[in-house]
C-alpha positions in Angstrom: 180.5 60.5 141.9 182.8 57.8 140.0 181.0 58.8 136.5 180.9 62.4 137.5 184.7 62.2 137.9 185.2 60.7 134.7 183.5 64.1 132.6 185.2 66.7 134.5 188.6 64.3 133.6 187.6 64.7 129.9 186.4 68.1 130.3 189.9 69.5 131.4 191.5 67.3 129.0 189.2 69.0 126.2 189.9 72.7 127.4 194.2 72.5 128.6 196.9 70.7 125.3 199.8 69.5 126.6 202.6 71.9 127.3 205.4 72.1 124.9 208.4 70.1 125.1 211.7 69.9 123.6 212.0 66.0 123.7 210.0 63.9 122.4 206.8 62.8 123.9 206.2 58.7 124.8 204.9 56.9 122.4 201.6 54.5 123.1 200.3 51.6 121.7 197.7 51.7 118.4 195.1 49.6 120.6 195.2 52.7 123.3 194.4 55.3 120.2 192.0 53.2 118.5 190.2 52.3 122.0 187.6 54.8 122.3 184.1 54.1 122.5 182.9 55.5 118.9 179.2 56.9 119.3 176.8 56.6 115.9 173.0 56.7 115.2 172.2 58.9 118.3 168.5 59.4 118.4 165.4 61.0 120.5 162.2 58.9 122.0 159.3 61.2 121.0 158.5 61.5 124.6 160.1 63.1 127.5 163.7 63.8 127.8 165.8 60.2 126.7 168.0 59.4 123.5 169.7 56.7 123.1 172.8 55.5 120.3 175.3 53.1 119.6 178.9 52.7 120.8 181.7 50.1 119.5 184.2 49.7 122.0 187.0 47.4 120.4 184.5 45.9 117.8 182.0 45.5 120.7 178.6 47.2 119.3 176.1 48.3 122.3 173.0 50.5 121.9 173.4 53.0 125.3 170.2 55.1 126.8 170.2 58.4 129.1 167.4 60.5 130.1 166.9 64.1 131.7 167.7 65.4 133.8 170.8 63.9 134.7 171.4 61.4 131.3 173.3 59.2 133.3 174.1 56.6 130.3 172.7 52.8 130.6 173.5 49.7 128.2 170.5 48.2 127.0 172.2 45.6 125.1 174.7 42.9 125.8 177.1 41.9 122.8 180.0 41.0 123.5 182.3 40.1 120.9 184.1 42.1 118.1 181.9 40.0 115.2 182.0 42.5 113.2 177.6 43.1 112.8 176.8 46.2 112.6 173.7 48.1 114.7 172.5 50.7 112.5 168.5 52.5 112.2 167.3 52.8 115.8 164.3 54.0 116.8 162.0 54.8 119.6 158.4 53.5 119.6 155.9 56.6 119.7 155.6 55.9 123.7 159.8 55.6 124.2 159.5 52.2 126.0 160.9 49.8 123.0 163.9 50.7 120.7 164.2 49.1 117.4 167.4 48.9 115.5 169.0 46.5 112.6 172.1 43.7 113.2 174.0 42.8 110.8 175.0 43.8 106.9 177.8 46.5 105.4 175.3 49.5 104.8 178.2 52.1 103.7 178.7 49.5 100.8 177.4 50.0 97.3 176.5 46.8 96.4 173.3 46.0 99.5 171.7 43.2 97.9 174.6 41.0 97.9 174.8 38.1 101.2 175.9 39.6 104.5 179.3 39.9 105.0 181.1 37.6 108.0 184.0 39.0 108.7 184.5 37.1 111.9 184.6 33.9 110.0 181.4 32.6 111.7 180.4 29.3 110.8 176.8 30.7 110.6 175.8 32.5 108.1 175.1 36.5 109.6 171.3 37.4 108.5 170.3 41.4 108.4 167.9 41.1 111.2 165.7 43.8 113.0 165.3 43.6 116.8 163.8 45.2 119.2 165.2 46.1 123.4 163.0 47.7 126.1 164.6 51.5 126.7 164.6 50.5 130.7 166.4 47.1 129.7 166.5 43.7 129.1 167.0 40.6 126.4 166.6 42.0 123.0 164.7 39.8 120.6 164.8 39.7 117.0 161.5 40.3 115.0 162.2 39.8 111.2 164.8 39.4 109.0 165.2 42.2 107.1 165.9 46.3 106.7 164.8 49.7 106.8 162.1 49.7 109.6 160.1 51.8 110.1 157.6 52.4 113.1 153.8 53.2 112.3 152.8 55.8 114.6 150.1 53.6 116.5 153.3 52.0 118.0 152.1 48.7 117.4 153.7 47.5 114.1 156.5 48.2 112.0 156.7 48.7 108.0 160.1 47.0 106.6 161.7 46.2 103.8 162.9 42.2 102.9 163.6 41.0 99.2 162.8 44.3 97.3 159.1 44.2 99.1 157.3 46.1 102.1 156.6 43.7 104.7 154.6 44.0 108.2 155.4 42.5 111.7 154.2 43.3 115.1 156.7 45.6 117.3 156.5 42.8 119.7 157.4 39.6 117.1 154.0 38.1 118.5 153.3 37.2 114.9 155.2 36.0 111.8 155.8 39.1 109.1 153.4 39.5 106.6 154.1 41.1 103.3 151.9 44.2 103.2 151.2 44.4 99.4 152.0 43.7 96.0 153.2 45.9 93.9 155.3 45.5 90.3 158.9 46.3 90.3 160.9 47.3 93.8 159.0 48.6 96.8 161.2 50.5 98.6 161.9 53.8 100.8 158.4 53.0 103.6 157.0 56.1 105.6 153.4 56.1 107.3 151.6 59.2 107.1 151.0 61.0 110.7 147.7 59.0 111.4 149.4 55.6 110.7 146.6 54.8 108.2 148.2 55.2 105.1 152.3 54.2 104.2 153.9 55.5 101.0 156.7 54.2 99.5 158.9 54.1 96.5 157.0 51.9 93.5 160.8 51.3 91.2 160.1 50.3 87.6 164.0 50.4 86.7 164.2 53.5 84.6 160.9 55.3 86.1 159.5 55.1 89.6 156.6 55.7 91.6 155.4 57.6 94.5 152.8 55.0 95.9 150.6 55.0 98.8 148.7 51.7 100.2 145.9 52.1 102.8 144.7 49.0 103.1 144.3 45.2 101.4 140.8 47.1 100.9 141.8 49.7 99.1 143.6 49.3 95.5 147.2 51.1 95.5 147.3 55.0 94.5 150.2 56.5 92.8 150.9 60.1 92.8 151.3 62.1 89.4 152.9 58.7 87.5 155.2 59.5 84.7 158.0 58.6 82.7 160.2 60.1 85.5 162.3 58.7 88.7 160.0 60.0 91.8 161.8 59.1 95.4 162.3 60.3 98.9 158.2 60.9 100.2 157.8 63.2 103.2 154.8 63.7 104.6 153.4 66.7 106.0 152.7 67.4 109.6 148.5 66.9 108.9 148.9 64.3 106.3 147.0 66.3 103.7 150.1 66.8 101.5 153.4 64.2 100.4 156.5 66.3 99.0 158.9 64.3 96.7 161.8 64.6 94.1 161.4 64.3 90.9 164.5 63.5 88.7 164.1 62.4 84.8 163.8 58.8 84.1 166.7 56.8 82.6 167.6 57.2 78.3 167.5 60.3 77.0 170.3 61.0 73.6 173.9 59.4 75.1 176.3 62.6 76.2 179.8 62.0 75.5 181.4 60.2 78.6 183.9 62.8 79.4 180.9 65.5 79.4 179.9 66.3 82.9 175.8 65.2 83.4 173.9 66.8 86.1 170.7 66.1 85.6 167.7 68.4 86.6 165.8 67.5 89.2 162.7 69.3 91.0 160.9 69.0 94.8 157.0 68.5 94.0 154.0 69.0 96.6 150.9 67.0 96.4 147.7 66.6 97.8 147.3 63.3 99.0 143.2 63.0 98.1 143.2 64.0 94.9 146.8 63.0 94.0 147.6 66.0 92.0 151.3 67.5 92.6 152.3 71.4 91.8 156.0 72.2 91.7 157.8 74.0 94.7 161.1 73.7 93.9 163.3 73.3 90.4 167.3 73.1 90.4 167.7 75.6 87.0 168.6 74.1 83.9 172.4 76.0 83.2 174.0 74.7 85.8 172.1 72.4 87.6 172.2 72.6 91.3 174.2 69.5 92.6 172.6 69.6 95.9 171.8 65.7 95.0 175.6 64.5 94.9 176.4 66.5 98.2 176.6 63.5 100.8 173.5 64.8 102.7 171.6 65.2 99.5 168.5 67.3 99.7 166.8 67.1 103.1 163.1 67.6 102.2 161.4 67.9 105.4 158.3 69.9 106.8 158.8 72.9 109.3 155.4 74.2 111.2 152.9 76.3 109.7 152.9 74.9 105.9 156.8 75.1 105.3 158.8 72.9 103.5 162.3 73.0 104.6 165.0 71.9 102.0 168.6 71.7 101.5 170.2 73.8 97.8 173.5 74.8 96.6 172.2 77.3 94.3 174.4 80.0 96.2 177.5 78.5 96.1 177.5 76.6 99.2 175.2 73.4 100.7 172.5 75.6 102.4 169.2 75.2 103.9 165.9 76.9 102.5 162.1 77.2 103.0 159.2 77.7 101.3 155.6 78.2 102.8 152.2 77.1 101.4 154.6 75.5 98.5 153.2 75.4 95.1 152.2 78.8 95.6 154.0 82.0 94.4 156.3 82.1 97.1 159.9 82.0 96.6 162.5 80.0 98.9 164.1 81.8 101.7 168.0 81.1 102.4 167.7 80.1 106.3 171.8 80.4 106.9 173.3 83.0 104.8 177.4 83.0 104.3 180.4 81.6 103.2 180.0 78.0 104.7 178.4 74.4 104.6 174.8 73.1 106.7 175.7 69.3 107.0 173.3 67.9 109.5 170.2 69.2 110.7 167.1 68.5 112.5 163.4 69.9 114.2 162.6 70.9 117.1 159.5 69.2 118.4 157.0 72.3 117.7 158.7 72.5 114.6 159.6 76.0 114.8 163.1 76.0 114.9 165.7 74.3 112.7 169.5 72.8 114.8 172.2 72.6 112.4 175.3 71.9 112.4 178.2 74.2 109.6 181.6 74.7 109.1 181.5 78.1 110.8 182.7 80.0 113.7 183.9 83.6 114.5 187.2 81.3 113.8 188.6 81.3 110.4 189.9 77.8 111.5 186.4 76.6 112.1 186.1 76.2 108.6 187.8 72.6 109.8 185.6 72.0 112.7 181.9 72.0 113.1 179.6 74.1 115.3 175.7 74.1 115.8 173.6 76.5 115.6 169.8 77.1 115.7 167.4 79.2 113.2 163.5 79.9 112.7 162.0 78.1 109.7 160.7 81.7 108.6 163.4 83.8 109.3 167.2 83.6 108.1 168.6 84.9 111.5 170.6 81.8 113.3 172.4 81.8 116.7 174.8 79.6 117.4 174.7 77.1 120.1 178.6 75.9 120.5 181.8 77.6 119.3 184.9 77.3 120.0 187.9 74.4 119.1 185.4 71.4 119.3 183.5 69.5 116.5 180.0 69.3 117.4 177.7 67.1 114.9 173.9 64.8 114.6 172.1 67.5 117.0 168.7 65.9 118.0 166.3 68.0 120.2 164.5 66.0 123.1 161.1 65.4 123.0 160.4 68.1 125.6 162.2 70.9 123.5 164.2 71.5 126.4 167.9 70.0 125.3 169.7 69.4 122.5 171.9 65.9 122.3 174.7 65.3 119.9 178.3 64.4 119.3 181.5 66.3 119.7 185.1 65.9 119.7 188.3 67.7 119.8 191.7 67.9 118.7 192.5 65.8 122.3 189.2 64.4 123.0 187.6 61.5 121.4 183.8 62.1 120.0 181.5 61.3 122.9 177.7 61.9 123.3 177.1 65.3 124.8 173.9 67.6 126.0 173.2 71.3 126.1 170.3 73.5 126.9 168.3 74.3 123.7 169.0 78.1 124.7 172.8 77.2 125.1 174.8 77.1 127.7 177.8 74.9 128.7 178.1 71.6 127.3 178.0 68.3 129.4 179.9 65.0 128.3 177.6 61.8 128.6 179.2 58.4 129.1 182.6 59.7 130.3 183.3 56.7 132.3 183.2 54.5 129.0 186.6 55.9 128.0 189.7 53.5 128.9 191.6 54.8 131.6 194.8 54.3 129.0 193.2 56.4 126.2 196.6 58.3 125.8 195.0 62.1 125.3 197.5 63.8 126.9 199.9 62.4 124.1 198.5 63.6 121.3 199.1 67.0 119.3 196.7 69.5 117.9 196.8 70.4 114.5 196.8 73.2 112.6 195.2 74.7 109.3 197.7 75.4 106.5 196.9 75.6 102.8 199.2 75.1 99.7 198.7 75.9 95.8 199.0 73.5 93.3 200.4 73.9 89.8 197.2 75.2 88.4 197.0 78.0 91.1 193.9 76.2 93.2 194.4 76.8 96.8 194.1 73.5 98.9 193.5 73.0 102.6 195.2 70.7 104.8 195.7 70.0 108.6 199.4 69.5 109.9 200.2 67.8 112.6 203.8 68.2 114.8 205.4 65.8 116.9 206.6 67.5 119.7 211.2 67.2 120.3 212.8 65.0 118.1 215.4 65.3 115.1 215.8 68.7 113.1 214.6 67.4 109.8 211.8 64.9 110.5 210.1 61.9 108.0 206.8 63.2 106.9 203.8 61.7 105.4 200.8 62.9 103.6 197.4 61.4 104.7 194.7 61.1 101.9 191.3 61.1 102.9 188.4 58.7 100.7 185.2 59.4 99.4 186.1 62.7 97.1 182.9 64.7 99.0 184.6 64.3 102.7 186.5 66.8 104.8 188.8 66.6 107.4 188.8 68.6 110.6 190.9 69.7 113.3 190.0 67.0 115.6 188.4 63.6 116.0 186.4 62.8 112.6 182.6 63.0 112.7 182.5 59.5 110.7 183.7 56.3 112.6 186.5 55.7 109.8 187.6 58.9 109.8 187.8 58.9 113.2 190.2 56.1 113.2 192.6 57.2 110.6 192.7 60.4 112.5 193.8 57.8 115.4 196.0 56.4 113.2 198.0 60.0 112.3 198.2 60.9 115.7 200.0 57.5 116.1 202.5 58.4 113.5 202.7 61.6 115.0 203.8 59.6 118.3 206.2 57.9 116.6 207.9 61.0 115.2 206.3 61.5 111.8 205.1 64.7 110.5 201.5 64.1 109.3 199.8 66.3 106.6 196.0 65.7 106.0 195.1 67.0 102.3 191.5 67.9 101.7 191.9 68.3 97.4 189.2 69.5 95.3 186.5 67.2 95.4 186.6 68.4 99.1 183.3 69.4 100.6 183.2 72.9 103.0 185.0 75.0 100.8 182.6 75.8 98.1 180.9 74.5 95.1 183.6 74.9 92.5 186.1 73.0 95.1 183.9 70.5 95.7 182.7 69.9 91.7 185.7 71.3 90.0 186.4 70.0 86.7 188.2 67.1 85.0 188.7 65.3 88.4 188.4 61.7 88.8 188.1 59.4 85.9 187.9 62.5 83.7 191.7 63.7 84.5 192.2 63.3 87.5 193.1 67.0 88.7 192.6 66.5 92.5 195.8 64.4 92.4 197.2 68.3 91.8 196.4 69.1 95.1 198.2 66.1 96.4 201.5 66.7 94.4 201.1 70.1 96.1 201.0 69.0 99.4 203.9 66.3 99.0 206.4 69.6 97.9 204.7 71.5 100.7 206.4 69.0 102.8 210.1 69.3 100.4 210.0 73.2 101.1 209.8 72.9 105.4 212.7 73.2 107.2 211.5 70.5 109.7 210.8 67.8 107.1 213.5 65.6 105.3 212.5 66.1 101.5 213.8 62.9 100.8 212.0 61.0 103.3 208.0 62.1 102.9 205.2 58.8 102.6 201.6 58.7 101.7 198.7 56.8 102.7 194.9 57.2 101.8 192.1 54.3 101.8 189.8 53.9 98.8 189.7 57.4 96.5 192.7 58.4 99.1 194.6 55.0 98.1 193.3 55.6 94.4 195.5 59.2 94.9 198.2 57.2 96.9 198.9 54.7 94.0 198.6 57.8 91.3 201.4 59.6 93.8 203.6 56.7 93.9 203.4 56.1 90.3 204.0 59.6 89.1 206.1 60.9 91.1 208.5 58.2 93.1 210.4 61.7 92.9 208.8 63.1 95.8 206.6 60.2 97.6 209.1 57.5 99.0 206.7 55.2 99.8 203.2 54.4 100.6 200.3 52.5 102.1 197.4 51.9 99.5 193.8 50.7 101.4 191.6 49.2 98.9 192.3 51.9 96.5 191.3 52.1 92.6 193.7 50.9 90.2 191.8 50.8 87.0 189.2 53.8 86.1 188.6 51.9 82.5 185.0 51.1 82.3 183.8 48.2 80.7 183.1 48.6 76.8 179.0 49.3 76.5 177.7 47.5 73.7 174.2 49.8 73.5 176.5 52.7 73.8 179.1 51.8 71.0 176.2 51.3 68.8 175.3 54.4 69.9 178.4 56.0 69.0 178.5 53.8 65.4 175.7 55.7 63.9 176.4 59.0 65.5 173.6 58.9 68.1 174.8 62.2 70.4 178.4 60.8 70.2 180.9 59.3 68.2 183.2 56.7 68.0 186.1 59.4 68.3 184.4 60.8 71.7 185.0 57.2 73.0 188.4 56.3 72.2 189.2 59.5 73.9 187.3 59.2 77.2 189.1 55.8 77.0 192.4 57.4 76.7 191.7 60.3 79.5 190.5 57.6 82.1 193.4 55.0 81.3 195.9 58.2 81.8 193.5 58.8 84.8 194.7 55.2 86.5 197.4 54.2 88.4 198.0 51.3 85.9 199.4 53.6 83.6 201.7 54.9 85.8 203.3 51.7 86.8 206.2 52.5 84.1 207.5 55.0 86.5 206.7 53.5 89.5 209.8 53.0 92.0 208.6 53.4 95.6 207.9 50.1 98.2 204.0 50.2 98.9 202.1 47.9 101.1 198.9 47.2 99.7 195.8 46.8 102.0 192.2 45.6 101.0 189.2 43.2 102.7 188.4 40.5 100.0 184.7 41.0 100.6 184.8 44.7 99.5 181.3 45.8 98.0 182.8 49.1 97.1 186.1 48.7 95.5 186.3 45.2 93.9 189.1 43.0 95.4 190.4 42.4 92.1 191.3 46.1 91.4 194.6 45.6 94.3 194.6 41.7 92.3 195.8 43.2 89.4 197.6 45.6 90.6 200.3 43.7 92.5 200.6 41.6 89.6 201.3 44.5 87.6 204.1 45.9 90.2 205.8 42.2 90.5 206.1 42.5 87.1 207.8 45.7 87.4 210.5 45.0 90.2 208.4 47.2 92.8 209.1 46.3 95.9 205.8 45.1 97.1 203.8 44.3 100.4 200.4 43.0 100.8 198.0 42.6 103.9 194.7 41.0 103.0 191.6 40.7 105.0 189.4 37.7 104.3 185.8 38.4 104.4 186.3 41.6 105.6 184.4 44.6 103.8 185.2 48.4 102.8 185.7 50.1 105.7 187.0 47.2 107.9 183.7 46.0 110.1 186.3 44.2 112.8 187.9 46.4 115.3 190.8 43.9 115.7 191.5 44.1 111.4 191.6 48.2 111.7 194.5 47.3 115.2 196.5 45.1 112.8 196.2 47.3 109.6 197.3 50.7 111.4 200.0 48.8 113.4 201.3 47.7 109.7 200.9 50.8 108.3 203.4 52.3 111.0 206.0 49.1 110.8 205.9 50.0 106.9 207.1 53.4 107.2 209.0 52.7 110.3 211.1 50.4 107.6 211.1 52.6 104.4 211.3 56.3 106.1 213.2 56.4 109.3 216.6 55.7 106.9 217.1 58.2 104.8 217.4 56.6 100.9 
């Protein structure tokens, strides 16, 4: 009755905001807003009803299970401490008893091969380990050091991946690991064929790789179709009898000009795993390429019933999904979800009939900020949605009984939490209510809105504006900057863990009397190729900061914001944009909080290339001294000259995305300058901060910082 309580709590919290008020509303602490339990790597056993995922509560990572046809939610595990190890990859074992999932390492980070991170400090050394935990409970033991498992269908062992090789170990650690094969170059990228009797992988030879397949110590390894070319992502199909791939050219080729834009070609082959021969399904054009590979959920190959390949394309304008039956025939793809919007996530139903989705979509024209699921036949482009309305609904995965999907929503108000609904819809139920602290201050927060802005160069950006509620006329505003370029933020809790936080961390501003606009630039994704791949953005010229110069005078021409008193913050390409903002224009941005941001877009000199360029080989010297000159002007280090507002600088010294040394030089660049400088450092802590208690004491500085530099007008 307690837990039931606890959902119909969050369920009239999720459908009533707060009534308007003239004076300001209370403001709360930052560990109340960043106290939520934050729900990743939701899953399905491949039996019955159950799925199971991860919360971190405080830095506290726990895998949870709940089962039809209640999915009353159960810890399985019992970690305790904010140490900052990750729980990442779970899976059920083909009967659902056992769940195996990976502790430990930064696997957002770029760099994966370096030592795990410790951002607790431990005296011990952290390994990457995989474990295993019964679903109905108990101790979890570890069974191997290592990564990327992967469960053979028998149930009884698990391919894995340890020091660039492919490694066995029984699900129950009754035995040591065993390295499966040998094969030249990296093995990589493990997935057993339906029968469990044969596991391809990715064979990589640095500037070529393999599709291999090993079936035995018996057998010598096959490789399918070998060539000069980069082959990667196998995916079996539902009988076995065929192995789709991609197929992307192999590294050299005459050097381009490093300003020049390079999307390469790429194509989706089919073979036939006897005779190892492989047709072409799919092809991406030549002029222009179809970037469907730098979207962040790339291409999606998968196999839908009845011979299709399911896949994911951009070749009409916007991230969609596709079939194609009997592929390698002379059938041409079908576009499953026609319109004006972006597929993100999908999955299978268990017959594999049906495709769940999630897209920025609604009968809304604010739901191009949110996300909705629907579902849609693998042979017919005709999908129904499942969920509308103000929510964010994302990672659908069907049970195995086909009856319900699971997945994970939000709103504005409400946290993301694991939720349920009927396959054929229906109203949605909260799972795990009971997990969210009494003091998570929902009824405090505001919900924003959508506005859009033009920058100088006429492109329309999108933003979300949020409004304290009361408070002075004329109010200190601050622009948020979202990382990662291909991101989006939403009207609501973030579908990503960090995102989720910073939104946290805007509503606390908000709370503390700050306007807050959230910029999504070009580089954007949900709003359409040319947004999302406009030109001479980055390194290149940097136009997206155009969009962010827009959104700062946005803020100049309201009547409830102080034009003189407007901040920005942004973590890595956001801080990148936050330094360029501070640096160009101390004009309009008064101050600013910079999270291991980019400071320096020169790459270092290429000895092969400048040969390259000496004897005219595709490019010239000339084409390099320019792309030297455009990605200097690019940097914020060449804006320090005009550089006048305070910042507080913010970076983990372990970061395997954004080197250290980049906010290093930096500060001593400012110093030199006379800019007022700040710095909070994190030692051994990563990227995205992996302790809950450094992400507490970065926000809580954040909002001293403008507290000091904002709330007095200059």
């Amino acid at each position: 009755m307690r837990s039931l309580l606890s959902v119909l709590a969050l369920l009239i919290v999720l459908t009533f905001s707060p009534p308007a008020a003239q004076t300001p509303a209370p403001s709360f602490a930052v560990e109340q807003i960043l106290g939520f339990p934050s729900p990743e790597n939701l899953v399905a056993s491949p039996v019955g009803s159950a799925v199971a995922w991860t919360f971190n509560e405080r830095g506290v990572r726990n895998i949870y299970v709940a089962e039809g046809p209640d999915f009353t939610s159960r810890r399985i595990t019992s970690y305790a401490e904010d140490d900052g190890q990750e729980l990442t990859q779970l899976s059920f074992s083909d009967d659902g008893k056992t769940i195996v999932f990976v502790r430990g390492g930064d696997h957002g980070s770029n760099r994966q091969g370096e030592v795990p991170p410790n951002p607790s400090g431990s005296p011990v050394q952290p390994r990457i380990q995989i474990w295993s935990a019964a679903a109905a409970g108990g101790s979890p033991k570890v069974i191997a050091d290592g990564d990327t498992p992967v469960i053979a269908p028998d149930g009884d062992r698990i391919a894995f991946v340890r020091d660039r090789r492919i490694w066995f170990v029984p699900i129950g650690g009754s035995k040591q690991p065993q390295q499966a094969f040998y094969a030249r170059g990296s093995s990589e990228s493990p997935a057993w064929s339906p029968d469990g009797r044969t596991l391809a992988f990715v064979s990589n030879r640095g500037d070529h790789s393999f599709i291999g397949l090993f079936s035995g110590t018996d057998r010598p390894i096959r490789f399918i179709a070998p060539s000069t070319s980069r082959d990667s992502l196998p995916a079996w199909s539902a009988d076995g009898r065929k192995i789709a791939f991609l197929r992307q050219p192999g590294t050299g080729g005459t050097p381009r000009p490093p300003l020049a834009r390079v999307d390469l070609p790429w194509k989706i082959l089919v073979a036939d795993v006897e005779s190892l021969k492989a047709v072409t399904a799919v092809t991406s054009g030549d002029m222009p390429v179809d970037p469907i590979l730098q979207n962040p959920g790339g291409i999606g190959l998968r196999w839908g019933a009845g011979d299709t390949l399911l896949f994911m394309s951009y070749r009409d304008g916007f991230p969609h999904l596709y079939s194609l039956e009997h592929p390698g025939s002379t059938g041409k793809p079908l576009l499953l979800t026609p319109g004006s919007f972006m597929v993100e996530q999908m999955t299978l139903t268990p017959d594999r009939r049906f495709v769940v989705y999630n897209a920025n979509t609604g009968p809304d024209r604010s739901d191009m900020d949110r996300r909705h699921l629907f579902k849609v036949p693998v042979n017919a482009g005709t999908p129904t949605p499942i969920t509308a309305g103000t929510g964010i609904e994302w990672a659908p995965v069907v049970t195995a009984d086909g009856q319900t999907i699971a997945y994970l929503s939000s709103g504005a108000l409400r946290p993301p939490a694991p939720t349920v609904v009927s396959i054929s819809g229906g109203a949605p139920r909260l799972l795990a209510g009971e997990r969210l602290p009494a003091d998570f201050p929902a009824s405090q927060l505001v919900t924003p809105e959508l506005v859009s802005f033009r920058a100088s160069d006429g492109v329309e950006a999108h933003g979300q504006l949020f409004k304290p509620i009361g408070g002075a006329t004329r109010k200190p505003a601050i622009v948020y900057v979202h990382g990662g370029g291909p991101r989006q933020m939403m009207l609501g809790w973030h579908n990503r863990w960090e995102y989720a936080n910073d939104y946290g961390a805007n509503q606390y501003l908000v709370s503390r009397g700050f306007i807050v606009l959230s910029v999504d630039y070009r580089l954007s994704v949900g709003y359409g190729q040319s947004f999302q791949f406009a030109e001479n953005t980055g390194p290149r010229g940097a136009a997206e900061y155009r969009d962010i110069l827009a959104g700062g005078k946005y803020l100049q021409s309201r009547p409830d914001v102080d034009p003189s008193r407007i901040g920005i913050w942004g973590a890595s390409l956001g801080g990148y944009l936050t330094a360029l903002a501070l640096g160009r224009n101390s004009d309009v941005f008064a101050a600013g909080v910079d999270i291991h941001g980019v400071h320096d877009r020169l790459p270092p000199v290429n000895a092969a290339q400048l040969a390259h360029a000496i004897v005219g080989d595709g490019i010239t010297e000339a084409d390099l001294r320019q792309a030297l000159k455009v990605e200097y002007e690019s940097s914020p280090i060449a804006a320090v000259s005009t550089w006048k507002s305070p910042v507080l600088l913010i970076h983990g010294d372990d970061d395997r995305t954004v080197d250290f040394h980049q906010t290093v030089d930096l500060e001593r660049r400012l110093l030199a300058k006379g800019v007022n400088v700040e710095e909070l450092v994190l030692p051994d802590d990563v990227h995205d901060s992996l302790l809950w208690r450094h992400w507490k004491t970065s926000i809580t500085a954040l909002a001293e910082f403008f507290e000091r530099t904002l709330k007095t007008k200059r």
